[in-house]
N, C-alpha and C positions, 0 to 999 in steps of 0.2 A: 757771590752767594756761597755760603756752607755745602757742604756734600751730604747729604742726607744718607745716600745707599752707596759703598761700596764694596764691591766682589772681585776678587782678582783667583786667577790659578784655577777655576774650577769647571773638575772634568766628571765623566757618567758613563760609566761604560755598562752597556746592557748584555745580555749572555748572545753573541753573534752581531752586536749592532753598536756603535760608538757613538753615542748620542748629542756630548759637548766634547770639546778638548781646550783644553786652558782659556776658557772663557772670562772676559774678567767685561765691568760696567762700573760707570761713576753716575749717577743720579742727585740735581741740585736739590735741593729746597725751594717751592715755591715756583718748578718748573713743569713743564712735561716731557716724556722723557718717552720715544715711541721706539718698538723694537719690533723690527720688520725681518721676513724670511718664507722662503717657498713652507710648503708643508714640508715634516720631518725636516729641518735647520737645526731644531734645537729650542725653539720658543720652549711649547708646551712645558719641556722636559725642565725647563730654569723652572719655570711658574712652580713644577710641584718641588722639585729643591727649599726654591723658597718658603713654600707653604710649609715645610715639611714632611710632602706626602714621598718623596725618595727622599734617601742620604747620601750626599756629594763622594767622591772618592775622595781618596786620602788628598793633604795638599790643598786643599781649597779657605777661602779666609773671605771674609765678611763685617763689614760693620753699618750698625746705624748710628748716625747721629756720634761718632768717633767713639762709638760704645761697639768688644767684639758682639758681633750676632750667631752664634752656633745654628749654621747649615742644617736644614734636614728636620730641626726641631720648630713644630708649629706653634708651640705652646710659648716659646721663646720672643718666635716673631711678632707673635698677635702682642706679646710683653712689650716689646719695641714699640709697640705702635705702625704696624703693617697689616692691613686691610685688602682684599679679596672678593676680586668679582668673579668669580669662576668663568666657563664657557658655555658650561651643564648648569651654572647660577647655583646649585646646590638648594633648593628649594621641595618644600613637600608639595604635592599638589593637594593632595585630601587635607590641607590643613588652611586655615584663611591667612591675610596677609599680616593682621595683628598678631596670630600664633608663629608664622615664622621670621617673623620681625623680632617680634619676645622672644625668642628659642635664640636666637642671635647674641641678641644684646644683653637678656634678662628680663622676668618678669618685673614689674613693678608691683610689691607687695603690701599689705599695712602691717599694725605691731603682730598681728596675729598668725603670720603669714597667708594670708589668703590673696588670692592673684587681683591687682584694681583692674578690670577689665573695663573700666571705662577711660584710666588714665593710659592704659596699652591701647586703644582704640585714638585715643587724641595724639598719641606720640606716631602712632603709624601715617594715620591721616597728616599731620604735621610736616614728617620727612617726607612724602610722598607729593604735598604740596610745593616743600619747596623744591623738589624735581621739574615741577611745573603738571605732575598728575593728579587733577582735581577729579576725572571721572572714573576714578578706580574703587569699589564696594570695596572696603578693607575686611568686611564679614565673611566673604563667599569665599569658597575653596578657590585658589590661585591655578587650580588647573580648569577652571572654567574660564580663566581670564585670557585676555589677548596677549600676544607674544611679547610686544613690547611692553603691554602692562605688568606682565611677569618680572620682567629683565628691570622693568623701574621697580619691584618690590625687592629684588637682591641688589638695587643701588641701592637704595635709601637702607636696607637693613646694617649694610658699611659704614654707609655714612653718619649714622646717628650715634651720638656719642664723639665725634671730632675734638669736642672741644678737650677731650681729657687728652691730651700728649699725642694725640696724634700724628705721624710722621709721615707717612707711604699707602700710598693707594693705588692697588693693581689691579687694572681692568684688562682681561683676556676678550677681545673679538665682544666687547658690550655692546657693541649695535648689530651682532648678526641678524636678529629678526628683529632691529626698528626701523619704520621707515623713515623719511629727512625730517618731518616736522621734529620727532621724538630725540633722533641725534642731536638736534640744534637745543633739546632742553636738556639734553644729558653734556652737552659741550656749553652752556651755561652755569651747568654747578660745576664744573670740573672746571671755569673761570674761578668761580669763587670760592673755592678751594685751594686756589694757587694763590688769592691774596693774601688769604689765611698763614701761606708758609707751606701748604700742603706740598708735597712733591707726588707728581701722579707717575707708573710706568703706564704705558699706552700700548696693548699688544691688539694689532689689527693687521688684514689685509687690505684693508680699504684707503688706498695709498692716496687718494685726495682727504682723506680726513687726516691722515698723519700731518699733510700740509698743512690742511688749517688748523689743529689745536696743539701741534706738537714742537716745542722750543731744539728739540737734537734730534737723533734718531738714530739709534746702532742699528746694524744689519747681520742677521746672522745665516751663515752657509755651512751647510755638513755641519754644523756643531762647531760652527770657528767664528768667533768674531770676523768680520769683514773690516769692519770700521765705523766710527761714529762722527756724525757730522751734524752740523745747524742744517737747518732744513731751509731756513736760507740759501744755502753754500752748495746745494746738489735742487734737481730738476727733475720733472717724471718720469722721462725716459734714464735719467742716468741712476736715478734708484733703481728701478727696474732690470736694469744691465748688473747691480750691485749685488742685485738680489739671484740673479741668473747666473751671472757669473762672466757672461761676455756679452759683446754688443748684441743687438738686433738684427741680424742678418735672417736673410731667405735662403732657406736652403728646399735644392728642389726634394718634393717626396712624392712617392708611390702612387701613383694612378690607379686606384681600384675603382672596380663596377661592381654594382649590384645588380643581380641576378633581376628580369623583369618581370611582371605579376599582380596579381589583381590581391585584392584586401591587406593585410594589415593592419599597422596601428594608426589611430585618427583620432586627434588632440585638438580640441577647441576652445578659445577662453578659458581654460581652466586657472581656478584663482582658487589661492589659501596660503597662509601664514603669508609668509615673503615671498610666493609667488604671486603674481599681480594679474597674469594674463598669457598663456602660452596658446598657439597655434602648433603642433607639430604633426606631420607627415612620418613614418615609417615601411618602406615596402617590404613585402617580402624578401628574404635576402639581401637583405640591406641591415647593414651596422650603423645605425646614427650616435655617436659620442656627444655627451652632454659636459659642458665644462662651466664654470665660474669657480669665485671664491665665495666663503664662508657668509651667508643674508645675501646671496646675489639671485635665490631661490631656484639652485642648482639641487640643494637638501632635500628642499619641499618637492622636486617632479615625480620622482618614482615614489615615494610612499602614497602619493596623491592619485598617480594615475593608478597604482593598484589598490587600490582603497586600504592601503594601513590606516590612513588618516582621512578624514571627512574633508571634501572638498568647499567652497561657498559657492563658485559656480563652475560653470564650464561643461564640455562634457566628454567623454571617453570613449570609443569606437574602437572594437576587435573583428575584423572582417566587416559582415554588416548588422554584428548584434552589439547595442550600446549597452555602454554598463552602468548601472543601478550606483550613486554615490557610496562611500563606502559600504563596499559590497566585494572583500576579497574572495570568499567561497563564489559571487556568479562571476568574476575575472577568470577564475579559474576555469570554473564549468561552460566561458566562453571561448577558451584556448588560450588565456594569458599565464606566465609562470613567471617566480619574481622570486632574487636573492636579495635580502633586504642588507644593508650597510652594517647593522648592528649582531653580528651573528650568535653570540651570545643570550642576547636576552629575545630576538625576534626572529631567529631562524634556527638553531636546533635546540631539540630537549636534552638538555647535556646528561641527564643520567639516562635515558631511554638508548635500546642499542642503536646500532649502524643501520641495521633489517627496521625498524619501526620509524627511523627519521628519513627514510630513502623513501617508504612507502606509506608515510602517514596521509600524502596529498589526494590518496585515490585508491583507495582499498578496496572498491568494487569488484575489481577484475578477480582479486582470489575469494571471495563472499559467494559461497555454493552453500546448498542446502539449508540455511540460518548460519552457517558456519563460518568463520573465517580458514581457509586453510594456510595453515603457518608454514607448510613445505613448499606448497607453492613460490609464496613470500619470499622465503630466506634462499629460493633457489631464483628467482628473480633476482632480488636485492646482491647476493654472489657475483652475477653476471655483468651487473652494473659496477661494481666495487671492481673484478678486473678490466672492465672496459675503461673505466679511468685513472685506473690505479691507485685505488684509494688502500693507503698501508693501515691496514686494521689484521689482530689477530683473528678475527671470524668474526660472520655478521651478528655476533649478539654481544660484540666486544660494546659498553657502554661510549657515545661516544665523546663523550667529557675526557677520556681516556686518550686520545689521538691527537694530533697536532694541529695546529690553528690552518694548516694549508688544507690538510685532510678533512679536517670540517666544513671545509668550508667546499672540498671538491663531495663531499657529500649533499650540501644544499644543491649541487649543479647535479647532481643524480636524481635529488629529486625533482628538481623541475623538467632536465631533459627527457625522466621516464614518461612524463605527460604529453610527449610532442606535442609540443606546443607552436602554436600560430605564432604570439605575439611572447619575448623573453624581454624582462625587463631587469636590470642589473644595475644597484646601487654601491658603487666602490667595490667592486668583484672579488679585487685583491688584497684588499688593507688587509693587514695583518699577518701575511703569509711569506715564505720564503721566497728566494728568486726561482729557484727551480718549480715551486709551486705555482705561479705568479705565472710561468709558461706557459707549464699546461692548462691552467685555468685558462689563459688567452686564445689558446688552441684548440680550446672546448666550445667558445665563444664562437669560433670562424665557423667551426664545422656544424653551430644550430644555427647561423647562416646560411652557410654550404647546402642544409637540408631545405631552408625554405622559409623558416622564422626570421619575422622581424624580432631585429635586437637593440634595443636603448638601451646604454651604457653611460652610467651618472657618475662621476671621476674627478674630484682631485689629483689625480697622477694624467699630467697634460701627453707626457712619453706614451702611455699606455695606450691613449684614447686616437693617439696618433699613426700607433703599431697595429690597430685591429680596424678603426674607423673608416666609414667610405666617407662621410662628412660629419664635423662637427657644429652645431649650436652652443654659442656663448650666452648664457646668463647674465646680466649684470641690470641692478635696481629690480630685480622680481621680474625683467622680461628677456625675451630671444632679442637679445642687442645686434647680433650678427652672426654671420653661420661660413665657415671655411673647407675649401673642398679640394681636391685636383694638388696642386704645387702648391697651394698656399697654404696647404694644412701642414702646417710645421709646429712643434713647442714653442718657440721663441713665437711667431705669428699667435695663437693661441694664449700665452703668457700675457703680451701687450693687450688682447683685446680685452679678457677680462678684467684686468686692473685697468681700465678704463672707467669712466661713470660717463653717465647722461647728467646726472644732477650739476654735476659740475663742468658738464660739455668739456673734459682736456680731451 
């Protein structure tokens, strides 16, 4: 077979973070071609390269189809004939699936130019059929739809058009929120696309699908190729080792106890998007770590339990007052406090200061007279700001102004000022320095120390291991398994989530 995509020499160095170093891939035609890696490897950072959303360092080389490709540039790519299924899908939701199909591909217009919205209405339904999604309204706003109904309208908006030179199709994690039926129709076009000649890259953690639809598989570590092999020719545990870096061993770790006590947090059947069904326990003084990978509906727990996102069932217990489906103001006003994963768009007002995002959760205490008093406030908000040491020029420094660690140790300001019963923490640390990354961890023990249950929802398996008295594994939207005592290591933790039920390895 022909070589469709290849890359050689190319590296990315970020300001404090080296993200590839002389990474190179060869992609056939007509194959699929999976590339595996912890979180931070280096996946994501290729994917925007390719797309053209960063430009490679100097030294880096590329071709499709034995034609060069210029790195960096999108406009290039999509010229080549290379296709994009993002992770975020790149989808409107206020807009239906015929409008972001057309916005994709192009309107279909007459002489006049006026838009055929009934031939855009047949071509959406069409692509979307042959996915195998026959019960998808192509009319209705795409953010009313279900998760995998979504993820099939940013396949089909790719896929349409193929037959014009099409080369390369890059799916990033396209089954994180579908469940097995949905995979098996999206792993039937992406057959018949390979007879076509199509070459697909395959980026997942979901290491029993790379087995079955993927002809090779690179691995990539810290930003370095590992190696590429037939997936024939390697085994689940020995990807897993490839991926980690060394065997599977037990290594003993830390015996923590949690503090004993009446109430906390109580999770019942709770179901939405990819989550399926959670049971969980939390006691006072207790750190329970939440792990899986990406659709393993590790994502879905903490937005669900603190009502960012409406639940379908289940229900949610803070001491003994239950809380209302999406209902994060009664969460709060029940004693729950929550840093949400996305800090930018769902956890500070980035031009509001330091004083107004520390105290926005509960302004009661300085509200005398009709008045708000702003001395009160800003000598509160002070007090907090040295207790964690959050580096700001003063509490009315904007805090868009301040560093990703520091913002992020102000969400923890704001929820510790609520002493709160029940802290519930989505990816605590992404984003932040190592030094930051500490004390946030440190911050974590001690609203333990005081009495709060703490769930911690993590991608970083180290972290969850350094703070946790036990963890719960995710995997197919439920608690697969839970590790405690000596057995909570990274490497233990590692294996169980890249495990599936679907495929009982």
């Amino acid at each position: 077979m022909s070589k469709i995509l290849t890359v050689g020499s190319l590296s990315k160095i970020f300001p404090g973070q080296v993200a590839l170093t002389d990474f190179d891939i060869e992609i056939e035609a007509g194959s699929t071609h999976a590339l595996v890696g912890q979180n931070g490897s280096g996946k994501s950072t290729f994917i925007k390269i390719l797309a053209g959303y960063h430009a490679p360092d100097p030294g880096a080389a590329a071709h499709i189809a034995d034609q060069p490709l210029p790195l960096g540039d999108g406009r290039a790519a999509h010229g080549a004939g290379v296709r994009f299924v993002h992770q975020d899908l790149g989808i409107v939701d206020a807009l239906s699936a015929v409008e972001n199909i057309s916005m994709g591909v192009g309107y279909t217009t007459n002489r006049w130019g006026r838009i055929r919205w009934t031939d855009d209405t047949a071509r959406a339904v069409d692509a979307l059929d042959d996915l195998g999604f026959t019960d998808i309204d192509v009319t209705v706003p795409v953010g009313s739809l279900a998760p995998s109904q979504r993820t099939a309208v940013a396949i089909a908006r790719a896929l349409i058009g193929w037959e014009d030179g099409a080369n390369l199709l890059v799916l990033d994690e396209p089954t994180a929120s579908l469940p097995g039926a949905d995979v098996e129709r999206l792993f039937a076009a992406i057959r018949r696309l390979k007879q076509r000649g199509v070459a697909i890259l395959y980026v997942s953690h979901h290491l029993d699908e790379v087995f079955e639809i993927a002809d090779e598989v690179t691995i990539l570590r810290d930003g370095r190729r590992v190696t590429t092999v037939s997936t024939d020719a390697v085994d689940h545990e020995g990807l897993i080792e490839l991926m980690i870096g060394h065997k599977l061993e037990k290594r003993e770790a830390t015996k923590r106890t949690a503090a004993a006590g009446e109430g906390g947090l109580r999770v019942r059947q709770l179901t939405g998007g990819t989550l399926l069904g959670a049971d969980l326990d939390v006691g006072p003084g207790e750190i329970v770590g939440v792990a899986g990978i990406t659709g393993s509906g590790r994502e879905m727990i903490a937005p669900l339990i603190t009502g960012q996102i409406p639940s379908d069932d289940g229900t949610v217990t803070v001491g003994q007052t239950p809380i209302p489906n999406y209902a994060p103001r009664a969460a709060i006003q029940a004693g729950m406090a929550f840093v949400p994963i996305d800090r930018a768009t769902l956890g500070v007002l980035p031009l509001e200061s330091v004083r107004t995002n520390i105290t926005l959760a509960d302004l009661r205490r300085h509200w005398r007279g009709g008045r708000l008093r702003h001395g009160d406030e800003r000598a509160e908000a002070a007090e907090l700001i040295e207790t964690l040491s959050v580096k700001t020029p003063s509490t009315e420094t904007a805090v868009a102004v301040l560093s990703g660690g520091n913002q992020q140790k102000v969400l923890f300001a704001r929820s510790l000022r609520l002493t709160p019963q029940v802290l519930v923490l989505d990816d605590p640390t992404t984003g932040v320095d190592v030094g930051a990354k500490e004390e946030i961890l440190q911050l974590i023990e001690q609203a333990a120390a005081t009495g709060a249950a703490v769930l911690v929802a993590s991608t970083d398996t180290d972290e969850i291991v350094r703070i946790a008295h036990r963890v719960v594994v995710m995997v197919d939207g439920r608690i697969n398994d839970e590790v405690s005592g000596a057995d909570m290591t990274a490497e233990n933790i590692e294996r169980a989530q890249l495990q599936t039920t679907k495929a009982g390895v």
